[in-house]
C-alpha positions as CSV (number, residue, x, y, z in Angstrom):
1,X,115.8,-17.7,-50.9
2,X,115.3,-20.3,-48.5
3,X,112.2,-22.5,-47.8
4,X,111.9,-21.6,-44.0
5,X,113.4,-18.3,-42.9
6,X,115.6,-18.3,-39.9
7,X,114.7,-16.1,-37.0
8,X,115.9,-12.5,-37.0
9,X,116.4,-12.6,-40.7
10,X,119.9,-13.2,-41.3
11,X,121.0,-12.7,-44.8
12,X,124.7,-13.1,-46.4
13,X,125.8,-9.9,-48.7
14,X,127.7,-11.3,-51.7
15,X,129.8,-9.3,-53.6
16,X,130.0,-12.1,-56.2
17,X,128.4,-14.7,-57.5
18,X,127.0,-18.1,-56.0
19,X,128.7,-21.1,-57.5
20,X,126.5,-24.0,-57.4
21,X,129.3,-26.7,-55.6
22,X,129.2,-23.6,-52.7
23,X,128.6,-26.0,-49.8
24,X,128.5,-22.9,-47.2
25,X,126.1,-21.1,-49.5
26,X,123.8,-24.1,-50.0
27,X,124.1,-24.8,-46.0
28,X,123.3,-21.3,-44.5
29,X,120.2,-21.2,-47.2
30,X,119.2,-24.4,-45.6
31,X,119.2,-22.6,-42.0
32,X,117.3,-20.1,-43.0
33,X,119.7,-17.3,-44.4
34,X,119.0,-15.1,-47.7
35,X,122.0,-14.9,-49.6
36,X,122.0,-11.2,-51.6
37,X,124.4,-10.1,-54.6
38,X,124.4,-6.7,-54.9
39,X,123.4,-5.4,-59.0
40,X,127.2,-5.2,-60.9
41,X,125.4,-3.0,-64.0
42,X,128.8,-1.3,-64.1
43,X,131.9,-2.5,-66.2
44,X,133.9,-0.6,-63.7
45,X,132.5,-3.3,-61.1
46,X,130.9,-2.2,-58.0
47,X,128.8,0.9,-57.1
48,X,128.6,2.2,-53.8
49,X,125.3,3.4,-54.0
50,X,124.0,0.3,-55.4
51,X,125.2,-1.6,-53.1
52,X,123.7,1.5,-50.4
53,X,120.0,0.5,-51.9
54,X,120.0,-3.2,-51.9
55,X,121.3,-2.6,-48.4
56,X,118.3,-0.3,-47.7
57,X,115.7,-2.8,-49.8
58,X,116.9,-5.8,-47.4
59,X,116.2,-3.7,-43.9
60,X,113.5,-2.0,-44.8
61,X,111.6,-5.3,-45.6
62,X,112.9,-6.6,-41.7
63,X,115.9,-8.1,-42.9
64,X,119.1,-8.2,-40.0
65,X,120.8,-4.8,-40.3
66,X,124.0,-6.8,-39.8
67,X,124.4,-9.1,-42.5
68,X,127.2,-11.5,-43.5
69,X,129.4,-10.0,-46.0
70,X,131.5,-13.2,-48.6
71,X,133.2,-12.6,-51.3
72,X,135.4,-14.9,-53.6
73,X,139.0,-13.4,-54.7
74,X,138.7,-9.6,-55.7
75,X,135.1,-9.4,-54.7
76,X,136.3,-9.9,-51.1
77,X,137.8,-6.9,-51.6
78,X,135.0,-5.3,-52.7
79,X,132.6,-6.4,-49.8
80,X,135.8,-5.0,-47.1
81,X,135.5,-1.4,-49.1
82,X,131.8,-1.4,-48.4
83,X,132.0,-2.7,-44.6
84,X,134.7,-0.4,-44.0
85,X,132.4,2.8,-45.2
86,X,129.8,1.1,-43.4
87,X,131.3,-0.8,-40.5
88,X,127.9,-0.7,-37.5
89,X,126.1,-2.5,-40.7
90,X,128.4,-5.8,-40.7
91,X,127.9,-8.6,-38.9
92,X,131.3,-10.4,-39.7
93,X,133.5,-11.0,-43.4
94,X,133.8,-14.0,-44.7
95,X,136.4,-13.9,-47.4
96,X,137.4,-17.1,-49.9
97,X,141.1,-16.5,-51.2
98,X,140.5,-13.2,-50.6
99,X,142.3,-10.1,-52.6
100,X,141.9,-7.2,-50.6
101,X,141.5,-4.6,-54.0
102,X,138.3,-3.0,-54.4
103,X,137.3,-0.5,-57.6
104,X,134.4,0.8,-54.9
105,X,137.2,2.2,-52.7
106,X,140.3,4.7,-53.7
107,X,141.8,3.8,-50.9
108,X,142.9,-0.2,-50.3
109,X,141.3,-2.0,-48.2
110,X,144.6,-3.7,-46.7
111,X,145.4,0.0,-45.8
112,X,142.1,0.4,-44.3
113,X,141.6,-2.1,-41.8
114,X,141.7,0.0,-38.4
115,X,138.2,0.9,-38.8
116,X,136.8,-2.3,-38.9
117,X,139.1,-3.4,-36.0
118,X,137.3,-0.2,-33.9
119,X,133.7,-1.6,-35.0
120,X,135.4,-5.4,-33.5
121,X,133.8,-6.6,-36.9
122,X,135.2,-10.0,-37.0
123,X,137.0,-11.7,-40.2
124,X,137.3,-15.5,-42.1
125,X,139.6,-15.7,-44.6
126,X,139.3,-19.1,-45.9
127,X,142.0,-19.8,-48.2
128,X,142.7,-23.3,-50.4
129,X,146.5,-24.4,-50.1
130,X,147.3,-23.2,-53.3
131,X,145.8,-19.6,-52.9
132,X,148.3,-17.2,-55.2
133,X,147.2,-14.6,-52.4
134,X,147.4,-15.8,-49.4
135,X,151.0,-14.5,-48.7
136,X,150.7,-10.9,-49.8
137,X,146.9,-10.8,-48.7
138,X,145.7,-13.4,-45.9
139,X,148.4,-13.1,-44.0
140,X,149.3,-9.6,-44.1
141,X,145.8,-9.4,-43.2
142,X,146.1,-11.8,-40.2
143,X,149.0,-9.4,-38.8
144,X,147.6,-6.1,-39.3
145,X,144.2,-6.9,-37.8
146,X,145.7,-8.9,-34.8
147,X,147.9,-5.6,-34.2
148,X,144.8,-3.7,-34.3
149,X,143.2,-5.6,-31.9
150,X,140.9,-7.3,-34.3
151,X,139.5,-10.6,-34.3
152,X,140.7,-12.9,-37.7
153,X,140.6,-16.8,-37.8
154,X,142.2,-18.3,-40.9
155,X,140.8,-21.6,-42.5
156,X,143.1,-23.4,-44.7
157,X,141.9,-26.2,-47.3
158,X,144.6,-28.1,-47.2
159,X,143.0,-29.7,-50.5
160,X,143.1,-27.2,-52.8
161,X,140.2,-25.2,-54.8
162,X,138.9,-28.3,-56.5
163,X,137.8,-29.9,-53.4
164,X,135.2,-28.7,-51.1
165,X,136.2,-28.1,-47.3
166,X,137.0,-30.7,-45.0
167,X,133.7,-31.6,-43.3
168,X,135.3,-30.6,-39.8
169,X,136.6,-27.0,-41.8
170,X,133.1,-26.8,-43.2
171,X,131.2,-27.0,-39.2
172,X,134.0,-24.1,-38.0
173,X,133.2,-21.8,-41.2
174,X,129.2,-22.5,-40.7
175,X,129.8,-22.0,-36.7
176,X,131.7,-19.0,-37.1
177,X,129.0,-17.6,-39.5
178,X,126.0,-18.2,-37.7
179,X,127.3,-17.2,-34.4
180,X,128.3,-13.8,-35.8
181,X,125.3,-12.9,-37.8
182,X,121.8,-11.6,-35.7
């Protein structure tokens, strides 16, 4: 939670969890942001309708109904599958060497992307040098939604998971956030 809450009430919804060298994290909870993880009380991972109530436990106490979806890796995935069930209730998608799988979802989310392009839900993939996806995922990605007529920048740390962001990289990924969420 953060000291001082920002106007409108932007929060981020994390479909894993917070790390605690996660510069982005640490900054947008200095500006005001809550950052959320949904409850994983399943071994299968995700549940929809968990996901569905914290969602619903966030608004209904005045939280932004568009809120920041991040996720690391698979849970990426997982916070696409919920955005593209509920695509009006997504500010933007911040992914971190993102792997577009999701146990929530029987259908890819890689093979999914036109709805979110249709909502113009913007995407941030920010992938380290070394990311063992960023081939098959990020850039796949990068194609399909600029096709669709969707808007995706890609961050590359050209460092490599060990390091944080370029201080330069770090401002564009805070920009991009905060100019998205309301």
């Amino acid at each position: 939670m953060p000291k001082t809450v920002a106007r409108g009430k932007p929060w981020v919804f994390r479909a894993d969890a917070i790390t605690r060298d996660a510069a982005i994290d640490q900054t947008l909870l200095a500006r005001g942001f809550h950052i959320v993880i949904p409850p994983l009380t399943a071994q299968s991972g995700a549940v929809k309708t968990q996901w569905n109530n914290a969602y619903e436990l966030m608004t209904s106490h005045g939280f932004s109904k568009t809120p920041v979806m991040e996720g690391t890796g698979t849970a990426a995935g997982e916070a696409y599958a919920w955005a593209i069930e509920n695509p009006d209730k997504v500010a933007c998608i911040v992914g971190h060497n993102p792997a577009l799988r999701s146990l929530m979802s029987k259908t890819a989310p890689l093979e999914n992307l036109a709805t979110l392009a249709k909502a113009g839900v913007p995407l941030l993939h920010v992938c380290d040098k070394r990311d063992p996806w960023f081939n098959d995922q990020t850039k796949v990605v990068e194609q399909r939604y600029n096709e669709l007529g969707g808007q995706i920048t890609v961050v590359i740390n050209e460092d490599d998971a060990r390091y944080s962001l370029a201080s330069a990289d770090q401002s564009r990924v805070l920009d991009f956030i905060v100019g998205k969420a309301k």
